[in-house]
C-alpha positions in Angstrom: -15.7 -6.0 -111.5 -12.2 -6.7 -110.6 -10.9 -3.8 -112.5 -13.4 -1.5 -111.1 -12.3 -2.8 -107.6 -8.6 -2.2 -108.3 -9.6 0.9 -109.5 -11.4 2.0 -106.2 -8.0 0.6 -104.2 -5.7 2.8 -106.0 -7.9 5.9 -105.4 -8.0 5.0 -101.5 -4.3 4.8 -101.4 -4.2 8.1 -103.1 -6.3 10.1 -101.2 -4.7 8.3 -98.1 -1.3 9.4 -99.3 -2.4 13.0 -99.3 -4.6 13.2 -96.1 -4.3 17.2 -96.0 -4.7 17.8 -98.6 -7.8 15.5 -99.1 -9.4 17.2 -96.0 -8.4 20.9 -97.2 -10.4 19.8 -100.6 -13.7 18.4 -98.7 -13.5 21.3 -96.4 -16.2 23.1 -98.8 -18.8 20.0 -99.2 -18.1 19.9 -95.4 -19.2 23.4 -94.9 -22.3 22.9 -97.4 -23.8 19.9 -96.3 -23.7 21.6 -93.0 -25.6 24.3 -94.1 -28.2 21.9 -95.9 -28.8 19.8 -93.0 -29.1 23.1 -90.6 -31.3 24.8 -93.3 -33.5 21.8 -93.7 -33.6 21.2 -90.0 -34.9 24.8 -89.4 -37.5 25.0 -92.3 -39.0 21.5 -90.9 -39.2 22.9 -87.4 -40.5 26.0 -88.7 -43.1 24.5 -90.3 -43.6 21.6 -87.6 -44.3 24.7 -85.5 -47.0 25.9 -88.0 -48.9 22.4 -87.8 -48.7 22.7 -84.0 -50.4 26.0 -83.9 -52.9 25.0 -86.1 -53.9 22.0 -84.0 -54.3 24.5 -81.6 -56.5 26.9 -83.0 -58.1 24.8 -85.4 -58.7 25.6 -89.0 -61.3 27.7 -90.6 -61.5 29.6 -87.6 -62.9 33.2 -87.0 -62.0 34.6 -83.7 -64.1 37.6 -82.6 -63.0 39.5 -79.1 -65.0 41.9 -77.8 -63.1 44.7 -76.7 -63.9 47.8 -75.1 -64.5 51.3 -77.4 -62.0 53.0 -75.3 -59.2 50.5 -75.6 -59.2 51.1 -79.4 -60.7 54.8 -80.0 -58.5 56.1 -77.0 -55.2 56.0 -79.0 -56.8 57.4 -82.1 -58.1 60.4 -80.3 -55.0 60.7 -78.8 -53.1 60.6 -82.1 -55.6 63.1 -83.6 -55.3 65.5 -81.1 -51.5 65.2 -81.0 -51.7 66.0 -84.6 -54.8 68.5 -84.7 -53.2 70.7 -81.2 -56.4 70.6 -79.9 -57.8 69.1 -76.4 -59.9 65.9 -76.6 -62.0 66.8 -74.3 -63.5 69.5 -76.1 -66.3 70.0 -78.3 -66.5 65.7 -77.6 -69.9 64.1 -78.5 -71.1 61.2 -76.8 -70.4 57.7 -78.5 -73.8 55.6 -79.2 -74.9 52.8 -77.0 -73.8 49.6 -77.9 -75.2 46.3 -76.6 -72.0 44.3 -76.6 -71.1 41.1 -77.8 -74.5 38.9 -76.9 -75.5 35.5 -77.2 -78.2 37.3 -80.0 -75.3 38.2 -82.0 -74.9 34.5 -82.2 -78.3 33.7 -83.3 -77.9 36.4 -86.0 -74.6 35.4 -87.4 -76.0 31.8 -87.5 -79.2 33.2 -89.4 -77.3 35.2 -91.8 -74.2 33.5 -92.3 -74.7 30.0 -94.7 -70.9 29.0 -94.2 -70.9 28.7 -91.0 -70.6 25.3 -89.5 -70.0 26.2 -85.6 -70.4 28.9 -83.5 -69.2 28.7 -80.1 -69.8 31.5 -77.5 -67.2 32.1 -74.8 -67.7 33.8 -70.9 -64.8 33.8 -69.1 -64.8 34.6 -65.1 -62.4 35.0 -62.8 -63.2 33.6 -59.8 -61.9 31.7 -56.4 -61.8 27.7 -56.6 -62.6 26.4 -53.6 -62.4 22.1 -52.7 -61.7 19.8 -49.6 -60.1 23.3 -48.1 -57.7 24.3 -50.8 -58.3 27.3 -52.5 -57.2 28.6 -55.9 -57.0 31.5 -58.5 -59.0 30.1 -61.8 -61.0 30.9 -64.3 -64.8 29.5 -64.9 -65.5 29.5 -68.6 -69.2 29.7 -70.0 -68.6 27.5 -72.9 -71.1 25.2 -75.1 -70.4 21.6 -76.7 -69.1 23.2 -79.9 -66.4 24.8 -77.7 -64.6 21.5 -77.3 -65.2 20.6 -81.1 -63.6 23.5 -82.2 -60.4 23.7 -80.0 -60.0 19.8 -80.1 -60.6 19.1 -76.7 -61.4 15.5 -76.4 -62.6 14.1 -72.7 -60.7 11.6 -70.6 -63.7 10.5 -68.5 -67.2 11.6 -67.8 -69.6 13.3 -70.4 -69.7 17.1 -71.8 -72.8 19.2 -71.2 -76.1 17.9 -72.2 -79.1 20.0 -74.1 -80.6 19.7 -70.6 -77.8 21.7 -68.6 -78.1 24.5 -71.1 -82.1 24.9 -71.1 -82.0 25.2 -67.3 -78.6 26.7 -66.3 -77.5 23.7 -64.4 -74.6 24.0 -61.7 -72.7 21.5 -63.7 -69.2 21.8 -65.3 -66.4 19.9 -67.2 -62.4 20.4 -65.7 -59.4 20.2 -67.2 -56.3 18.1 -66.2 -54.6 20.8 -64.0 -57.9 21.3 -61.9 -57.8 17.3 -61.4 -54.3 17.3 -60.1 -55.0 19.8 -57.9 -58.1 19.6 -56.3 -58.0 15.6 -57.2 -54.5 14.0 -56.8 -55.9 10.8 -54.8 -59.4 10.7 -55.6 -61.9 10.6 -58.8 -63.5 13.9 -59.5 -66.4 12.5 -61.2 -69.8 13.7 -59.1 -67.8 15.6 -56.5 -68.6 19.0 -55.5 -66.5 22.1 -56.2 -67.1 25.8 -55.3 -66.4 28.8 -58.0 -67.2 32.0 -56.4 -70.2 31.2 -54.4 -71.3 28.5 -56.6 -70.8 24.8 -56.2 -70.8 22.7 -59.6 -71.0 18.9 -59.7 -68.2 17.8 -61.9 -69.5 15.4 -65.0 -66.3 15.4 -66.8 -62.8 16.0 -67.4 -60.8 16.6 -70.0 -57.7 15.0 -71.7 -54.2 16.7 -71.1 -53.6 19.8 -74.0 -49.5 19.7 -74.8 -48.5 23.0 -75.6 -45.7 25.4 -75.7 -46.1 28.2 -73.2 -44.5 30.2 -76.1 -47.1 28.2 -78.7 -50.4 29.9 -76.2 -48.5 33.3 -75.7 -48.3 33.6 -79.5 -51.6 32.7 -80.2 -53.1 34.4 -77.4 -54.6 30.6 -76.4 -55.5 30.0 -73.0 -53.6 26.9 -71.3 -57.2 25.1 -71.3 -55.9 22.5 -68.5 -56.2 25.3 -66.0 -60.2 26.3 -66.5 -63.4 24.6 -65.1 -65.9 25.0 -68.3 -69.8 25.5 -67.3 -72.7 25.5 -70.0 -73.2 29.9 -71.0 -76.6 30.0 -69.3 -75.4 28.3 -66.1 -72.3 31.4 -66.5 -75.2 33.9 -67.0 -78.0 32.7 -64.7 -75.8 31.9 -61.5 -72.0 33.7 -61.9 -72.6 36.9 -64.0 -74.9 38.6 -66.7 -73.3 42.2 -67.9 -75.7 42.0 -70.4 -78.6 43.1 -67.4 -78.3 46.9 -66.9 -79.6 50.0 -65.0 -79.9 53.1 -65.4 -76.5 53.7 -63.2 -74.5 51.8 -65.7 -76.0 53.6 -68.3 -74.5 56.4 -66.9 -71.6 55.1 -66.2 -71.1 54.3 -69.9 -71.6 57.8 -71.1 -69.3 58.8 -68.6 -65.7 59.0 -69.3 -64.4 57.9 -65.9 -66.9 54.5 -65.6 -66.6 53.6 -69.4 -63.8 51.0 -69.0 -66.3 48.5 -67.1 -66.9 45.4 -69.4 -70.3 45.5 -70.3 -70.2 42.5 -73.1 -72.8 39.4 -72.6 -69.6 37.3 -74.3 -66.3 38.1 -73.7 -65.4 36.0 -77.4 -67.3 34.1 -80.7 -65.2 31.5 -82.2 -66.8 30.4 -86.2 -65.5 27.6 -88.2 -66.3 28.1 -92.0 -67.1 25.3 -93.8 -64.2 25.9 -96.5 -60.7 27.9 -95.8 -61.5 29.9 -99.2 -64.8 31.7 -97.7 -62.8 32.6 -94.3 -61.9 36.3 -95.4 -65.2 36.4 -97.0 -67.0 35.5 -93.8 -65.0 37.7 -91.7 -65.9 40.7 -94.1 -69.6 39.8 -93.6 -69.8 39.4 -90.2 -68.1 42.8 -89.2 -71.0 44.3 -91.3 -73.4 42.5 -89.1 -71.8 43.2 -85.7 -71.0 46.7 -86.8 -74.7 47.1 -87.7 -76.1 45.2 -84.6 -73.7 47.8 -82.1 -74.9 50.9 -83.4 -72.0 51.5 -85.7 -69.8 51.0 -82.7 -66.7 48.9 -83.0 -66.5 47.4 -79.9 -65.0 44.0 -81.5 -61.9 42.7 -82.7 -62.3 40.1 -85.9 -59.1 37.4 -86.1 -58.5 34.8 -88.9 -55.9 33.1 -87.4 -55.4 30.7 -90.3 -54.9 33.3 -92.2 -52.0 34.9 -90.5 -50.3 31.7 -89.6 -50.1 31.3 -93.6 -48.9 34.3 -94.2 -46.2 33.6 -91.4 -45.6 30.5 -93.2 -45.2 32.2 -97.0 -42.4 34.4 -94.8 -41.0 31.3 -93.5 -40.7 29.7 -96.9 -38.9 32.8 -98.4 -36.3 32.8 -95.3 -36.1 29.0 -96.2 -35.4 30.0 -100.2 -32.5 32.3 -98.7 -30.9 29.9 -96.7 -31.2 27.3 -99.8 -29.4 29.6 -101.9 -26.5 30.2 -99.2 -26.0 26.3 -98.7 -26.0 25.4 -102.5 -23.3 28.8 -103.0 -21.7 26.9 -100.5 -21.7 23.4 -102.5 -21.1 25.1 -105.6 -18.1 26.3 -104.1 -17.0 23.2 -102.4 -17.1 21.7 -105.6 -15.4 24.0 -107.7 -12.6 23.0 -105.0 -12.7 20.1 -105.7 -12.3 20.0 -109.1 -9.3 22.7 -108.9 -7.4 20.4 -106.5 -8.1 17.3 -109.0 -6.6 19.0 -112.0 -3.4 19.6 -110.0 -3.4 16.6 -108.9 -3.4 15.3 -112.4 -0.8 17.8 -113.2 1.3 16.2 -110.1 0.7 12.6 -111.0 1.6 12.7 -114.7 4.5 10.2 -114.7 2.1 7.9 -112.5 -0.5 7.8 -115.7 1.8 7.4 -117.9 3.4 3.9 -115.8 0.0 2.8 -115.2 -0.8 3.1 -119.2 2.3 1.4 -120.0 1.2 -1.1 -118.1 -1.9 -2.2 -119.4 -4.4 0.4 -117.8 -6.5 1.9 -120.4 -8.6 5.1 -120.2 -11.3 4.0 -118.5 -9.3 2.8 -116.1 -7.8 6.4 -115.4 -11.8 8.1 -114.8 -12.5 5.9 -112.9 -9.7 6.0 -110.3 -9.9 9.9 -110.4 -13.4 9.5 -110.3 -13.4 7.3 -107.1 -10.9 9.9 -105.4 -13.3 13.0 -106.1 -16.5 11.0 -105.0 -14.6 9.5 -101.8 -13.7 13.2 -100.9 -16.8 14.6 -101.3 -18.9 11.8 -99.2 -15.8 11.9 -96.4 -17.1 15.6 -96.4 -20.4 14.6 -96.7 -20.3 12.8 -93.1 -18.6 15.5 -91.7 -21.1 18.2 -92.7 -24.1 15.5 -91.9 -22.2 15.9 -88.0 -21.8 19.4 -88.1 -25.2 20.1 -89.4 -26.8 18.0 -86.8 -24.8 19.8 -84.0 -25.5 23.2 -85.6 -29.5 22.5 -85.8 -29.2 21.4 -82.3 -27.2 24.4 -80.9 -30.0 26.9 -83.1 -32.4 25.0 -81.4 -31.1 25.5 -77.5 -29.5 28.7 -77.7 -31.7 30.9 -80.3 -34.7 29.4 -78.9 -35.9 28.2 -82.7 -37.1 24.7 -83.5 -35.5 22.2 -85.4 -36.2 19.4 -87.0 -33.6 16.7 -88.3 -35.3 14.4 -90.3 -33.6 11.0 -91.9 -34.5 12.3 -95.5 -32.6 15.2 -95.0 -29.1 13.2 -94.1 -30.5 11.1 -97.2 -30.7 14.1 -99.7 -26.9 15.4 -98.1 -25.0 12.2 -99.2 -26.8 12.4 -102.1 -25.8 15.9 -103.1 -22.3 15.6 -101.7 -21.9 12.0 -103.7 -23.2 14.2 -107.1 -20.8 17.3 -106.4 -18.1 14.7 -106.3 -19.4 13.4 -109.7 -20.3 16.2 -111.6 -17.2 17.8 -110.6 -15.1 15.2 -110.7 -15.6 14.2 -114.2 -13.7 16.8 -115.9 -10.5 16.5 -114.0 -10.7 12.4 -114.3 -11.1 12.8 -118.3 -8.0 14.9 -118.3 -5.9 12.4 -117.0 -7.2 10.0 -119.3 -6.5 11.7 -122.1 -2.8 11.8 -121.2 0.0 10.9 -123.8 1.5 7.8 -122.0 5.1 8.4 -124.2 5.1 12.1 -122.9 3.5 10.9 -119.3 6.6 9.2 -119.0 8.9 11.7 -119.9 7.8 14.1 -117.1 10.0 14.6 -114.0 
């Protein structure tokens, strides 16, 4: 042990005796542990970012929007005209009635579709919010229980709507947070009164606080849920607004051209969980048949599986991770190819300083291990450096690119690591060199 610690002294004094030269050789380990500890720090963020989403959507989801036929069939007639020369307008047949997206469409996917585990129905209002004299923009969402089950919506006081409220449309509703801090900074909400539109709700819960992004809801095209007041769907259709109830004027006004763009969808969205992830393309497939059959072969519906494309994002995320892999090992490799070069001169410098040490008593382990010690010291001295610079770099991509990072401790844990093994592996070679010195022609050497 006291050989091996003399052995460690001699290589600090020489790589303190050549402090430049030291630094110019750990400049590559430097550079890739840098790059590992950005490239970590991104792929964990990236995929931190994934999890995040996926709280907020849920998994084994199906979104379905309804959407208007002009909104999707206006740009293909455009494009086909465009291409064809010839006017839309002429020779145009009239498009079939469709009864929208309907709370019978929910009955039928539940009848028809064995995987499903949820189903919940969505009708959102705008409206005016009305309490104690302020007044506010909002939204009023007709919304069952399974709403809050599938977006994770857990309450912070009061109860969620009971079988009751739905059979008789009761003017009852659930708020989230924002609503209470508004309307309800210095009092408790519970039981109060509040006006949407023309109707007053008594309010029989409220919900926890939903952290997220703004840039997390604009990607997902998620509502901030904190900002709605949630009614059960028949108290939405019985006292706000059924489109689903028609005339004969909006039947014209639906074969017309210029009156076609009014909403005339029961639901304005249909969210499905699947009972496994496997069966969610398979379900999707199934229930576009059905909608597609139940609207008259009118596609006035837009079918999402956003688990789906969040995994895809995430297989694109893993290959941009692979590159930057790549790039930081290069960057090791290189480092410690450096090092190595700068340890055989070395040796090539320090020749008469082997061969004194030999004469002396020193044997051949004695020489790998203080070259050893010197290529290891080097690359972990650049191993702290790059752990710094990595850190700063993650945090820099983080504020100015606008792309999270994640630094975790296993990541500075798998840096040393690799910057202590470049210093080994690469070292080696150089150390066994000057072992195998002559020490009569060591000493020779000017």
């Amino acid at each position: 042990m006291q050989r091996i610690l003399f052995n460690f002294l001699l290589a600090m004094e020489g790589v303190n005796a050549n402090r430049l030269r030291s630094f110019l050789t750990a400049l590559g380990i430097i550079f890739g542990v840098g790059a590992v500890i950005a490239m970590l720090a991104i792929g964990s963020g990236a995929k931190q970012a994934i999890l995040d989403q996926m709280k907020l959507i849920g998994t084994n989801n199906i979104v379905i929007e309804s959407v208007l036929p002009s909104e999707i069939e206006g740009e293909t007639e455009e494009a086909e005209a465009t291409s064809t020369g010839t006017d839309t307008g002429q020779n145009e047949e009239k498009k079939p009635y469709s009864p929208g997206l309907t709370l019978d469409d929910v009955s039928a996917i539940a009848a028809i579709l064995p995987t499903a585990e949820r189903i919940s129905p969505e009708i959102i209002l705008s409206t005016t919010v009305i309490q104690s004299g302020k007044q506010r923009k909002g939204r009023c969402v007709g919304v069952s229980n399974a709403f809050f089950e599938l977006n994770r919506l857990p309450l912070a006081e009061g109860s969620l709507v009971h079988d009751a409220h739905m059979e008789d449309g009761a003017a009852v509703c659930v708020i989230g947070k924002n609503i209470q801090k508004q309307f309800f900074s210095q009092a408790d909400p519970l039981g109060q009164k509040i006006k949407c539109g023309n109707t007053w709700l008594t309010i029989i819960g409220i919900l926890e606080d939903r952290v997220a992004t703004k840039s997390n809801l604009q990607r997902l095209g998620i509502r901030d849920y904190n900002t709605d007041i949630y009614v059960p769907v028949t108290t939405a259709l019985l006292r706000f607004k059924n489109r689903a109830l028609i005339n004969g004027e909006d039947l014209e006004e639906r074969w017309d051209d210029d009156g076609g763009d009014d909403n005339y969808h029961q639901l304005d969205r249909l969210v499905i969980r699947v009972d496994e992830s496997k069966k969610l393309q398979a379900s999707a497939d199934i229930i576009a048949r059905v909608l597609k059959r139940r609207h008259r072969d009118m596609i006035d519906f837009e079918i999402q599986v956003p688990e789906l494309l969040l995994e895809q994002e995430q297989k694109t995320q893993d290959t941009f991770n692979l590159v930057l892999a790549v790039i930081a090992g290069i960057s090791l490799l290189v480092g410690g190819i450096g090092i190595m070069n700068i340890m055989l001169a070395s040796v090539l410098e320090r020749i008469k300083e082997i061969g004194v040490r030999r004469s002396l008593g020193a044997n051949r382990i004695d020489i790998v291990l203080q070259f050893l010690f010197e290529a290891v010291f080097i690359s972990l001295i650049g191993g702290i450096i790059g752990v710094l610079i990595g850190v700063f770099a993650a945090r820099s991509i983080a504020a100015y690119a606008e792309i999270p990072t994640v630094v975790s401790f296993w990541s500075i844990v798998l840096s040393f690591g690799v910057a202590a093994s470049v210093g080994l592996v690469f070292g080696i070679f150089p150390a066994q060199k000057a072992a195998k010195q002559d020490p009569i022609k060591a000493l020779r050497s000017d």
